[in-house]
MARBA-3410 file (N, C-alpha, C, O; in Angstrom, 1 decimal):
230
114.6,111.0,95.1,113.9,109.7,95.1,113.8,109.1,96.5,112.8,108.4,96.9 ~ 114.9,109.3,97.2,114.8,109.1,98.4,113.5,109.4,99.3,112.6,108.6,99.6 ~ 113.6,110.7,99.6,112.6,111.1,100.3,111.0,110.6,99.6,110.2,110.2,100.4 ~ 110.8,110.5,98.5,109.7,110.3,98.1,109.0,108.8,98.6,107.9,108.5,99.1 ~ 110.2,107.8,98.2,109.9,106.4,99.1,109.9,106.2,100.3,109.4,105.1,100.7
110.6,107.2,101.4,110.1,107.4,102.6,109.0,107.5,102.5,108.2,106.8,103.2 ~ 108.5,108.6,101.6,107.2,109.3,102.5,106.4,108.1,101.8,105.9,107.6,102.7 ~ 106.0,107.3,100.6,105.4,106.5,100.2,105.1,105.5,101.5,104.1,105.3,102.1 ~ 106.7,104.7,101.6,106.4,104.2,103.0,105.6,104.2,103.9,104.7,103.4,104.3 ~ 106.2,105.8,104.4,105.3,106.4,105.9,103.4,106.6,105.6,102.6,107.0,106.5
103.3,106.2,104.7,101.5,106.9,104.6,100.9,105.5,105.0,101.1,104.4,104.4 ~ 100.1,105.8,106.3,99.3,104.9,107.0,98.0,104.6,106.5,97.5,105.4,105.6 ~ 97.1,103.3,106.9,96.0,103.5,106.4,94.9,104.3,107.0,95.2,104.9,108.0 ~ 93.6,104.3,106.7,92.5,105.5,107.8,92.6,104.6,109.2,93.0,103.4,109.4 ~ 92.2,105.3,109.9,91.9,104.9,110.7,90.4,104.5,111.1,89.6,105.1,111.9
90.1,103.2,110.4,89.2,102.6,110.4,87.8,102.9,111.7,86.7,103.4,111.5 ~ 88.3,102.5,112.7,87.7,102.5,114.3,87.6,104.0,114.4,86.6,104.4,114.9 ~ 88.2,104.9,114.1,87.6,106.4,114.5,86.9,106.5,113.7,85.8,106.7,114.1 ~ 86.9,106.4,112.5,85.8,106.6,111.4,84.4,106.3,111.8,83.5,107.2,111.8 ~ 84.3,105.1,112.0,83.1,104.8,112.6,82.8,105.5,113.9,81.8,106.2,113.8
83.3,105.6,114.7,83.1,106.3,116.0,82.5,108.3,115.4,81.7,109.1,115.9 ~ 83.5,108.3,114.2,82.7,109.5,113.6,81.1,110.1,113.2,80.4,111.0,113.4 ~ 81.0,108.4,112.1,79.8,108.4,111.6,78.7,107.6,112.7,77.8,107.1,112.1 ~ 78.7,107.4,114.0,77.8,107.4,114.9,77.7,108.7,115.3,76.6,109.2,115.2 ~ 78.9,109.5,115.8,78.5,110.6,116.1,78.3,111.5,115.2,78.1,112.6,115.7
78.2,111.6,113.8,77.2,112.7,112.7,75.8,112.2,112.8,74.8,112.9,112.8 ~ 75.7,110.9,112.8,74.0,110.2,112.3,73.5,110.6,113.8,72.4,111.1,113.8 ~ 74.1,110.6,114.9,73.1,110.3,116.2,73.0,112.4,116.5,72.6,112.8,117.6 ~ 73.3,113.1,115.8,73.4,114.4,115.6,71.8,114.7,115.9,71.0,113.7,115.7 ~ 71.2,115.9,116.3,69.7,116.0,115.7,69.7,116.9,114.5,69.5,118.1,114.5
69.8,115.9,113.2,69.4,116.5,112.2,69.0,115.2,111.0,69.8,114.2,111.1 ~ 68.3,115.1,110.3,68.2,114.1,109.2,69.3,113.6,108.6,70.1,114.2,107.8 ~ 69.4,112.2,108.9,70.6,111.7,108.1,71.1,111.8,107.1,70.5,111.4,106.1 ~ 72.4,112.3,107.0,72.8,112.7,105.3,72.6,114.1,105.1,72.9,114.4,104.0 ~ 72.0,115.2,106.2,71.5,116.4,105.9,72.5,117.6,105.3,72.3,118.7,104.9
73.8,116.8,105.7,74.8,117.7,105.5,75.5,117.4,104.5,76.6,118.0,104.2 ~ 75.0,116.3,103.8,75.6,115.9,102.6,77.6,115.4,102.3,78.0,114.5,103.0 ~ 78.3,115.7,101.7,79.6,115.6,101.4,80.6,116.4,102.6,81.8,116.1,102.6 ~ 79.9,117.5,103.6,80.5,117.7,104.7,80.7,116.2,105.8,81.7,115.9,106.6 ~ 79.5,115.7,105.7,80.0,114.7,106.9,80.9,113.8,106.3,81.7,113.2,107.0
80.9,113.5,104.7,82.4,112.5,104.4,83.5,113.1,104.8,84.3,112.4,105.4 ~ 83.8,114.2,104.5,84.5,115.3,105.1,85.4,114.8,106.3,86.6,114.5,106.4 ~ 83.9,115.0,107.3,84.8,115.1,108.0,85.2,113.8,108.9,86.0,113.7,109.8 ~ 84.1,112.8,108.2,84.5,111.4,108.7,86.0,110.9,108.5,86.7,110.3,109.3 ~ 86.2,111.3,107.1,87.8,111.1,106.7,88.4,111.9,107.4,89.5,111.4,107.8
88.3,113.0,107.7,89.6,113.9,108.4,90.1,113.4,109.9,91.2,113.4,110.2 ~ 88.9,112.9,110.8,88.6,111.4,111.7,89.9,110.1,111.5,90.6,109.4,112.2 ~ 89.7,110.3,110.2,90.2,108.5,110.2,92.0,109.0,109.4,92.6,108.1,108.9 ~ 92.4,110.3,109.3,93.6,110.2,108.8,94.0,111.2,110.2,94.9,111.9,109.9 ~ 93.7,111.3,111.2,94.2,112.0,112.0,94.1,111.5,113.1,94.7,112.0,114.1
93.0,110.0,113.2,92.5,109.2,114.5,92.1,109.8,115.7,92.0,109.1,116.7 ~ 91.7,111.0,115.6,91.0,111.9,116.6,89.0,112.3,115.9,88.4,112.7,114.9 ~ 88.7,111.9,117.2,87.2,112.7,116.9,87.0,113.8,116.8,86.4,114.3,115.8 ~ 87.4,114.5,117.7,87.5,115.8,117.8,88.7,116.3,117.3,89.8,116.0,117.8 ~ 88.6,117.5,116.0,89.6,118.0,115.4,89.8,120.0,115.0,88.9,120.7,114.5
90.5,120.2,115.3,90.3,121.8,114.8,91.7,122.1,114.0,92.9,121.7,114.0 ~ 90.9,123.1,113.3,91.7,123.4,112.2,92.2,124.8,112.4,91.4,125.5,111.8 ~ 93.2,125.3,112.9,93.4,126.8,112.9,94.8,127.1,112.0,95.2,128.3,111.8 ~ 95.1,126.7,111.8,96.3,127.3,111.0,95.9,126.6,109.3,95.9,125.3,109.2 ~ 95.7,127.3,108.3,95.2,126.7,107.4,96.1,127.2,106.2,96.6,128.2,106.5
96.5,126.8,104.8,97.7,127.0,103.9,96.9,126.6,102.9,96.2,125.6,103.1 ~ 96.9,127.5,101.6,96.8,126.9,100.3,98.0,126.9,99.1,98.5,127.9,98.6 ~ 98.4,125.7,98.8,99.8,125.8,98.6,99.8,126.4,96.8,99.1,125.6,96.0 ~ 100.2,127.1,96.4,99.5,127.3,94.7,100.9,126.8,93.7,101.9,127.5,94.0 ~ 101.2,125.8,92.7,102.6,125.3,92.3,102.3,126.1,91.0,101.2,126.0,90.4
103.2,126.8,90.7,103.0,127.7,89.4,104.1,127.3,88.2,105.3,127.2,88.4 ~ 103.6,127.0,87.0,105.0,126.1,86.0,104.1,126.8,84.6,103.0,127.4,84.6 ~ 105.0,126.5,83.8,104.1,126.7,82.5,104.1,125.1,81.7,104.5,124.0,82.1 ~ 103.2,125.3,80.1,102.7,124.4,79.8,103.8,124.4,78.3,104.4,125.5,78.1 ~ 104.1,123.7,77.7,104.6,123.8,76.5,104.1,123.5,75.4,104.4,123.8,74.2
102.9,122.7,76.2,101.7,122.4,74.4,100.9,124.1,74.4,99.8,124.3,73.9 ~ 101.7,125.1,75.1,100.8,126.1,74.6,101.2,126.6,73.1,100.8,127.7,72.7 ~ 101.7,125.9,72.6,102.7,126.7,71.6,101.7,125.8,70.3,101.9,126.0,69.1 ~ 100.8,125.0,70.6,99.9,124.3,69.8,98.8,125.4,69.4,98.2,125.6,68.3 ~ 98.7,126.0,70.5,97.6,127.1,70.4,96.5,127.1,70.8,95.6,127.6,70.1
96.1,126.1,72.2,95.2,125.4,72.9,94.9,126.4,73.6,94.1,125.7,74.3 ~ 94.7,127.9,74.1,94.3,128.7,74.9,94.5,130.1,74.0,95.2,130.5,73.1 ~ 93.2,130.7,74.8,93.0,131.9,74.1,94.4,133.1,74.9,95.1,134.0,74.3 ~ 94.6,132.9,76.2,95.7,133.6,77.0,97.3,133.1,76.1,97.6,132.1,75.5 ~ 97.8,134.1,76.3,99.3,134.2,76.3,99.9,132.9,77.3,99.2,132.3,78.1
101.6,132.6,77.0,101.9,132.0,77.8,102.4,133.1,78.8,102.4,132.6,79.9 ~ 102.7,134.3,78.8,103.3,134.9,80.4,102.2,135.1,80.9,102.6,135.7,81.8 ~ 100.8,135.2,81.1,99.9,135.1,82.0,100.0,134.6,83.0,99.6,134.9,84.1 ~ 100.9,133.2,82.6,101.0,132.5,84.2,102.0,133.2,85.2,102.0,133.2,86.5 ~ 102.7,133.9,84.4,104.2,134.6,85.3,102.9,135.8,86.1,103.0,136.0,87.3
102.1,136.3,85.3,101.8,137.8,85.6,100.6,137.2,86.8,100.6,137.7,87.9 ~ 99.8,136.4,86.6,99.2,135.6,87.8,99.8,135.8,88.8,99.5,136.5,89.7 ~ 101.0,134.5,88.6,101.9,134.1,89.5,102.2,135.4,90.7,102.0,135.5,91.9 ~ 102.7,136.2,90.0,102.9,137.9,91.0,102.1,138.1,91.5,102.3,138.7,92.6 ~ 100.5,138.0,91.1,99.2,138.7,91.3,99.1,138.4,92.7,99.0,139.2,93.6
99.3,136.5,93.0,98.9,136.0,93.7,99.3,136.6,95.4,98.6,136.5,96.4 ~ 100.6,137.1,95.1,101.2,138.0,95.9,100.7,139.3,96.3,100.8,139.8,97.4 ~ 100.1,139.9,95.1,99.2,141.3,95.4,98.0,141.3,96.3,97.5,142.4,96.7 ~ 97.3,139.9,96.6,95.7,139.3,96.8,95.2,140.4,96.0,94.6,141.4,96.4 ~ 95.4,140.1,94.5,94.3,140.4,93.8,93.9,139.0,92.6,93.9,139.0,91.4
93.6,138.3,93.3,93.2,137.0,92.4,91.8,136.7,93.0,91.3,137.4,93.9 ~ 91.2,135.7,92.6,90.0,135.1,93.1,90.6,134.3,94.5,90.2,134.5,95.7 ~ 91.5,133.4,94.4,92.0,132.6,95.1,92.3,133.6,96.8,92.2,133.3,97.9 ~ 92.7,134.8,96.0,93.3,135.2,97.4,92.2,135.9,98.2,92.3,135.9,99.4 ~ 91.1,136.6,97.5,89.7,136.7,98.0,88.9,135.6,99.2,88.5,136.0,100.4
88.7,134.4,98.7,88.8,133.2,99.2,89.2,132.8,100.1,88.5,132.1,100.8 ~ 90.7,133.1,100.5,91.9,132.8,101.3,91.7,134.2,102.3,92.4,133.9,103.3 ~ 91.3,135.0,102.3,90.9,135.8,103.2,90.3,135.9,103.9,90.7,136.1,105.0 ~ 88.2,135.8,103.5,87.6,135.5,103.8,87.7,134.3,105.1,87.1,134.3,106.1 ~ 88.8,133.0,104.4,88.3,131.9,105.1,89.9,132.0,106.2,90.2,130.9,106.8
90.9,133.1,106.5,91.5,133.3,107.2,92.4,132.3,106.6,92.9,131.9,107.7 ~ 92.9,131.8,105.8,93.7,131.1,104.9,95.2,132.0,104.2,95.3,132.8,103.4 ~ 96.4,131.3,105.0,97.6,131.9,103.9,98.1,130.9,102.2,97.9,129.9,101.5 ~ 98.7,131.9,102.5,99.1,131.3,101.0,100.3,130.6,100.8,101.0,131.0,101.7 ~ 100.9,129.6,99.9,101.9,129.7,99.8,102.2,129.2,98.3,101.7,128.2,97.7
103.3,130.4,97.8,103.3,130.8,95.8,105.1,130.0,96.3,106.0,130.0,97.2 ~ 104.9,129.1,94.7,105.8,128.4,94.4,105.8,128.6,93.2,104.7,128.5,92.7 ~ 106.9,128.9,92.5,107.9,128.6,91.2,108.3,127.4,90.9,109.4,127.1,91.1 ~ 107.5,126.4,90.4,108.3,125.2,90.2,108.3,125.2,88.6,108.4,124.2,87.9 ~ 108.1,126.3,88.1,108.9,125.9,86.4,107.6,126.9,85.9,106.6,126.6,85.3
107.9,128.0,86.1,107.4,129.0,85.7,108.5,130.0,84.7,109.5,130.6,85.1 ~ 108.0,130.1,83.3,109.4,130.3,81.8,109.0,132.0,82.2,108.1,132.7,81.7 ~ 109.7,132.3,83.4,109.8,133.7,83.9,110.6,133.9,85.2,110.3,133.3,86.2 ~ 111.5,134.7,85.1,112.2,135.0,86.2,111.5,136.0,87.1,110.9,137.0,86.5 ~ 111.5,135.7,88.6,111.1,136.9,89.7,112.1,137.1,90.7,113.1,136.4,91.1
111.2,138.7,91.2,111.8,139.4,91.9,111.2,139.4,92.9,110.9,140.6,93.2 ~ 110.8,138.7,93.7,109.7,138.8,95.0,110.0,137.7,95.4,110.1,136.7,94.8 ~ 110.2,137.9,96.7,110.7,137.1,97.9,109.5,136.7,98.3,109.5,136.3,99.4 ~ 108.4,136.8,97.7,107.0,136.1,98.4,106.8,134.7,97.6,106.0,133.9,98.0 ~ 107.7,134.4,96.6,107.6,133.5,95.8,108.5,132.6,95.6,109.5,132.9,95.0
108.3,131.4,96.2,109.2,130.5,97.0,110.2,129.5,95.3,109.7,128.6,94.6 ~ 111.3,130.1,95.2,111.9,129.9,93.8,112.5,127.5,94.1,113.5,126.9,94.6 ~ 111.2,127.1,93.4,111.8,125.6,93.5,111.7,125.5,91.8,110.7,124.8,91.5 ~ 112.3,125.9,90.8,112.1,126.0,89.5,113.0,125.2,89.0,114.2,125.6,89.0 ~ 112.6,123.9,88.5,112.9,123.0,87.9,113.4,123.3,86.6,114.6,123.1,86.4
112.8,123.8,85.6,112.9,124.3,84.3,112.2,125.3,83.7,111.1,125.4,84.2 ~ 112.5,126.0,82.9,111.5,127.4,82.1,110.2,126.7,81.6,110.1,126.8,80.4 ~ 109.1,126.1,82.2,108.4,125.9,81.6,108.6,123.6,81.4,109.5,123.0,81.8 ~ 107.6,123.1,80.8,107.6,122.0,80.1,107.9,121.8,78.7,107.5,122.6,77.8 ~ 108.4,120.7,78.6,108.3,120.5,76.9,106.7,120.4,76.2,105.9,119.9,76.9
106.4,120.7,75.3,105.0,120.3,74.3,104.9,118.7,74.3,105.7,117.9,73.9 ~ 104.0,118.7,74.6,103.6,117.0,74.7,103.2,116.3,73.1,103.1,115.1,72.9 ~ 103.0,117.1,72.4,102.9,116.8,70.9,103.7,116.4,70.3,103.5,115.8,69.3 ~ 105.1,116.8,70.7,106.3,116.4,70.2,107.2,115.2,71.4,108.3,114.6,71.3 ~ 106.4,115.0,72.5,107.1,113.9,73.0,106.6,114.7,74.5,105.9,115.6,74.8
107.6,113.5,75.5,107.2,113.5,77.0,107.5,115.1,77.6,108.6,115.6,77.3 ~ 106.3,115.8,78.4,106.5,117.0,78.5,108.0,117.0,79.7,108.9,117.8,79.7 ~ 107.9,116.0,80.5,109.1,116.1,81.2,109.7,114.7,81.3,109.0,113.8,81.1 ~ 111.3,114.6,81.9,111.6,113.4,81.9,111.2,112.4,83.6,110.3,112.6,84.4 ~ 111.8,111.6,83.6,111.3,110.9,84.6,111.8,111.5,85.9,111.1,111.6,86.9
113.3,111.9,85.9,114.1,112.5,86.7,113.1,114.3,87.3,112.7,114.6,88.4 ~ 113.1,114.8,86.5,112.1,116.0,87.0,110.6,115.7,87.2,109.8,116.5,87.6 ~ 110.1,114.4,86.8,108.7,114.5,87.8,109.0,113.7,88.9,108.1,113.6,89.6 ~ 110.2,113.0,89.3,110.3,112.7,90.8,110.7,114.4,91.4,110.0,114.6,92.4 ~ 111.3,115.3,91.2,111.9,116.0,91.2,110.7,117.3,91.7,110.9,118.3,92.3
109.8,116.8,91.1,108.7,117.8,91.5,107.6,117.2,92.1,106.6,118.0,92.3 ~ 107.5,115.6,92.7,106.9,115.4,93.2,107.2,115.7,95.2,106.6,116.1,96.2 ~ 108.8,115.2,94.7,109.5,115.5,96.5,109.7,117.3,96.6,110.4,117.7,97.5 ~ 109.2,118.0,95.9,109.3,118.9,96.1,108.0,119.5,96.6,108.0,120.6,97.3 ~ 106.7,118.8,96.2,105.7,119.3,96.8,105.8,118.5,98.5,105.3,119.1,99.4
106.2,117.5,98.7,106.6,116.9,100.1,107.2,117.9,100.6,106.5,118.7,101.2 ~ 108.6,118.2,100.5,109.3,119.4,101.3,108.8,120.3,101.6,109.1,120.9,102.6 ~ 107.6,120.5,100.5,106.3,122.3,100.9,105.9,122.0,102.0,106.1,122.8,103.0 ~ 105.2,120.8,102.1,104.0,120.4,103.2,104.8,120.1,104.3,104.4,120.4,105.4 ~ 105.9,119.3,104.3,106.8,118.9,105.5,107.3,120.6,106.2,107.2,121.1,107.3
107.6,121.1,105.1,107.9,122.7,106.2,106.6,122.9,107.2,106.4,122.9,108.4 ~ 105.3,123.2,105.6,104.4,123.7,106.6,103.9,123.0,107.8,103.5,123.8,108.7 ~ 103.9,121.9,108.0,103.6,121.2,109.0,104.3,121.5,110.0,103.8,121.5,111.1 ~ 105.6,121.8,109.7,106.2,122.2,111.0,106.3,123.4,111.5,106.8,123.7,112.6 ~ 105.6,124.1,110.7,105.2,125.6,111.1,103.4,125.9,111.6,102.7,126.9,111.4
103.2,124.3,112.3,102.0,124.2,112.7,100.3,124.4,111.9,99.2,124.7,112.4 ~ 100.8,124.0,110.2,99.2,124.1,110.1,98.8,122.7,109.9,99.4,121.6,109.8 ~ 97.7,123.2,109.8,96.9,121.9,110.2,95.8,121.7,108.9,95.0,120.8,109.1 ~ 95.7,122.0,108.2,94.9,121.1,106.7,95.3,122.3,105.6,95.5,123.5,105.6 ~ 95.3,121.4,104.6,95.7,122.2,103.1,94.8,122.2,101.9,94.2,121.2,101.5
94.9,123.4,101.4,94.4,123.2,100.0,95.5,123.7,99.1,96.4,124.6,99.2 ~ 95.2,122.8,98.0,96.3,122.4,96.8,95.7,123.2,95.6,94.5,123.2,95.3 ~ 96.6,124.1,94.7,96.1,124.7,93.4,97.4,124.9,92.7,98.4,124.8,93.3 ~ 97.2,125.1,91.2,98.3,125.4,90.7,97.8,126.5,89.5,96.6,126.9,89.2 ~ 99.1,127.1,88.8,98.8,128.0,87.9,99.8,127.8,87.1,101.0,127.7,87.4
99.3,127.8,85.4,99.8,127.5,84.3,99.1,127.3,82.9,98.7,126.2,82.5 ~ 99.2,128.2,82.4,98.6,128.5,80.8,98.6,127.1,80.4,99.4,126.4,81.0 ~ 97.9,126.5,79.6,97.8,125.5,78.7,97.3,124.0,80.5,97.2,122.8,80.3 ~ 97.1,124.4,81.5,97.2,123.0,82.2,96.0,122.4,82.5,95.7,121.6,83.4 ~ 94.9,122.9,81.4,93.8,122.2,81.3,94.2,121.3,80.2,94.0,120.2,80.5
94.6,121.5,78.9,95.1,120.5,77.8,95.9,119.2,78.6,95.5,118.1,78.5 ~ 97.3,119.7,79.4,98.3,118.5,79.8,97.4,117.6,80.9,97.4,116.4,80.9 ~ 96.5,118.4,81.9,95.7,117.6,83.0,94.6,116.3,82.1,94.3,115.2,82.5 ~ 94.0,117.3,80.6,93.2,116.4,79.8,93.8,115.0,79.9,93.4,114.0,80.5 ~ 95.1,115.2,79.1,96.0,113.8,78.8,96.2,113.5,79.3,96.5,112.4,78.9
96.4,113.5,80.9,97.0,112.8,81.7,95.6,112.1,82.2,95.6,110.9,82.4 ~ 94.2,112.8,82.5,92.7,112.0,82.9,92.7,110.6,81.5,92.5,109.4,81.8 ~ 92.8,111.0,80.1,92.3,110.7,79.4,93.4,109.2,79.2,92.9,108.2,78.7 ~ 95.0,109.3,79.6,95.8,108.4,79.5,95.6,107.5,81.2,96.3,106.6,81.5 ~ 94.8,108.0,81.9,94.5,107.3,83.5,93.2,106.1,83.4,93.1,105.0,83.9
92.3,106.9,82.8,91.1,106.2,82.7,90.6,105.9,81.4,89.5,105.4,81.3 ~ 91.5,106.1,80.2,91.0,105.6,79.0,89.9,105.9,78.4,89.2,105.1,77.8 ~ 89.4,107.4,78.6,88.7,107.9,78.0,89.4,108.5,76.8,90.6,108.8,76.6 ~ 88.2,108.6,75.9,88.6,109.7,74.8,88.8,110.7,75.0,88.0,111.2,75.8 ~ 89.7,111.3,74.5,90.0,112.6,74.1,88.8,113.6,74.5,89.0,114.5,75.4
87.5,113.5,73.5,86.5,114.1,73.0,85.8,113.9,74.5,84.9,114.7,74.5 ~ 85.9,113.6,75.1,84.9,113.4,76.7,85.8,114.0,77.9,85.3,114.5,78.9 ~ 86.8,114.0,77.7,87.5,114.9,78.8,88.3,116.1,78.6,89.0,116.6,79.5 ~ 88.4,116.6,77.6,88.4,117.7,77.1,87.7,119.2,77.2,86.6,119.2,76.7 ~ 88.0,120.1,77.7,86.7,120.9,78.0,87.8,122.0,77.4,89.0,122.0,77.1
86.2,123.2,77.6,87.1,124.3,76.3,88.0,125.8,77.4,88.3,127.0,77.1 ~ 88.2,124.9,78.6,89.3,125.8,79.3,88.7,127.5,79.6,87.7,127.8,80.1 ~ 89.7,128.4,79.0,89.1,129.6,78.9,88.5,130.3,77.6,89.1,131.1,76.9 ~ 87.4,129.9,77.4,86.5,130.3,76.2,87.2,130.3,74.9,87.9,131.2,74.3 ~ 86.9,128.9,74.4,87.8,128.6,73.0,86.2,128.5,72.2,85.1,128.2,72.7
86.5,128.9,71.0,85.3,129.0,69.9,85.6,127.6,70.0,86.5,127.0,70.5 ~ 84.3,127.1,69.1,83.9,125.3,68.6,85.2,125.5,68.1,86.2,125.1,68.8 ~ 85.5,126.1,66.5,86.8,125.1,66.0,88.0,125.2,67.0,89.0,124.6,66.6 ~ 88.3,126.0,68.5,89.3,126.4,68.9,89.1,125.0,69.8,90.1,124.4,70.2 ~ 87.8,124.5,70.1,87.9,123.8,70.7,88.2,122.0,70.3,88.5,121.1,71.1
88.0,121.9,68.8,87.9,120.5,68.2,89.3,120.8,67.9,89.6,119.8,67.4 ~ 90.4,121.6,67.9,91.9,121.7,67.2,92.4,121.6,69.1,93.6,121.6,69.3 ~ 91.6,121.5,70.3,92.7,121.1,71.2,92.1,119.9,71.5,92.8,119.6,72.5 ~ 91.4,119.1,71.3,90.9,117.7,71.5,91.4,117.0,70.7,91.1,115.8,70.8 ~ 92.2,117.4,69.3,93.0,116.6,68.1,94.1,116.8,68.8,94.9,115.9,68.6
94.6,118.0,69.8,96.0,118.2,69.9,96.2,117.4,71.4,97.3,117.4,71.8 ~ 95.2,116.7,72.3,95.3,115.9,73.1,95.9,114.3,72.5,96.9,113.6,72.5 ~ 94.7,114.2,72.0,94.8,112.6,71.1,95.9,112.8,70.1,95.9,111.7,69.5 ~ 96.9,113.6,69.5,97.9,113.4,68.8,99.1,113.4,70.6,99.6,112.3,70.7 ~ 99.5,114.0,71.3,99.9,114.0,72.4,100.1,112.7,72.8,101.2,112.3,73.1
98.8,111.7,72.7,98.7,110.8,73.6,98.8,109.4,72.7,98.7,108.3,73.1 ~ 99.1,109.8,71.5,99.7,109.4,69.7,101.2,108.5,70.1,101.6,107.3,70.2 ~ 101.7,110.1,70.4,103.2,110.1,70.6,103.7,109.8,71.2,104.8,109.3,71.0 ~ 103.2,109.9,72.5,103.7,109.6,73.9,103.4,108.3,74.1,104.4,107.7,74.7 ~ 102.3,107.4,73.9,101.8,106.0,74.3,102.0,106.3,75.3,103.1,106.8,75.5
101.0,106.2,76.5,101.3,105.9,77.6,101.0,104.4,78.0,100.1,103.8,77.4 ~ 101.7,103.8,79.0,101.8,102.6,79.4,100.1,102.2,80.0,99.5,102.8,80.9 ~ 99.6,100.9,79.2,98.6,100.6,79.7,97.1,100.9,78.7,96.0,100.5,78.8 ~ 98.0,102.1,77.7,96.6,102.7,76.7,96.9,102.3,75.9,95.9,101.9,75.3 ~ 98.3,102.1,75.0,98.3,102.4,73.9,99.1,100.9,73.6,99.4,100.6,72.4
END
């Protein structure tokens, strides 16, 4: 809890004045304003959280948090629950899409266990495992309050290492059977959408596979009330 209210603390706002100094120098560019679309927000913001105009990126990390789901046991996914475990290894082999990607763009990796219901043997796979997995959110809170502080300072500690092993921007992914259902509830308990609108059919669920995990969101979010929805 500690560290986490530090780092809450420590997070500055943009840096206003480079930002602008950014977006004069993208618009006064010779090219049509806007021509580059969502790269120049890009990189206007990377400007205003780092207060430098000029920035380079050479050391680059994609951090991947690997856990399992417990509402898989609802039957929301066509995959097994050890898929995430046998992923999780893969990611180590570069034979995933991710690590394709991560090659290509000279990108390392970094594989975390934070609650993956599988024990390993690979020292490539950084062991922060909270629990075998989550509880099913259909039957109550998939975790308690103590283990999502517990895995939020735990994604800090990732980035604070890497940082000091000099890289310099990140990409974030995770891996876990069923975490298109738990991500649903948590969009759908954020912004008060239905169920039926943020729901999508994950990895190739038939119509009825797909209307039995959009009942199994909205019973989830039944149980649970979240503060502010229900």
């Amino acid at each position: 809890m500690n560290l986490l209210m530090k780092t809450l603390n420590n997070i500055e706002e943009l840096d206003k004045k480079t930002m602008d100094q950014a977006w004069n120098y993208i618009d006064n560019l010779s090219k049509p304003i806007g021509s580059l679309g969502i790269l120049e927000d890009i990189a206007a913001r990377i400007a205003g959280i780092t207060g430098k105009l000029q920035n380079k990126m050479n050391k680059k990390n994609i951090i991947i948090m690997c856990a399992d789901n417990g509402v898989v046991d609802e039957g929301v996914s066509t995959n097994p629950k050890e898929t995430t475990a046998i992923v999780t290894n893969n990611f180590t082999r570069k034979i995933t899409g991710v690590c394709v990607l991560s090659e290509f763009t000279n990108t390392d990796l970094t594989i975390v266990d934070i609650g993956v219901d599988a024990d390993f043997d690979n020292p490539m796979i950084i062991n922060k495992k909270i629990s075998y997995g989550t509880q099913n959110i259909v039957k109550g809170p998939a975790m308690t309050r103590e283990q999502a502080i517990i895995a939020i300072e735990t994604g800090i500690e990732i980035i604070d290492n890497l940082v000091k092993d000099g890289y310099d921007i990140f990409g974030t992914g995770e891996m876990g059977i069923g975490n298109t259902t738990t991500s649903a509830a948590v969009l759908s308990a954020l912004s008060g959408l239905d169920a039926g609108i943020v729901v999508g059919k994950g990895s190739g669920l038939t119509n009825e596979q797909f209307e039995h995990k959009k009942n199994v969101v909205k019973r989830a979010l039944e149980v649970n009330k979240p503060i502010g929805r229900m």
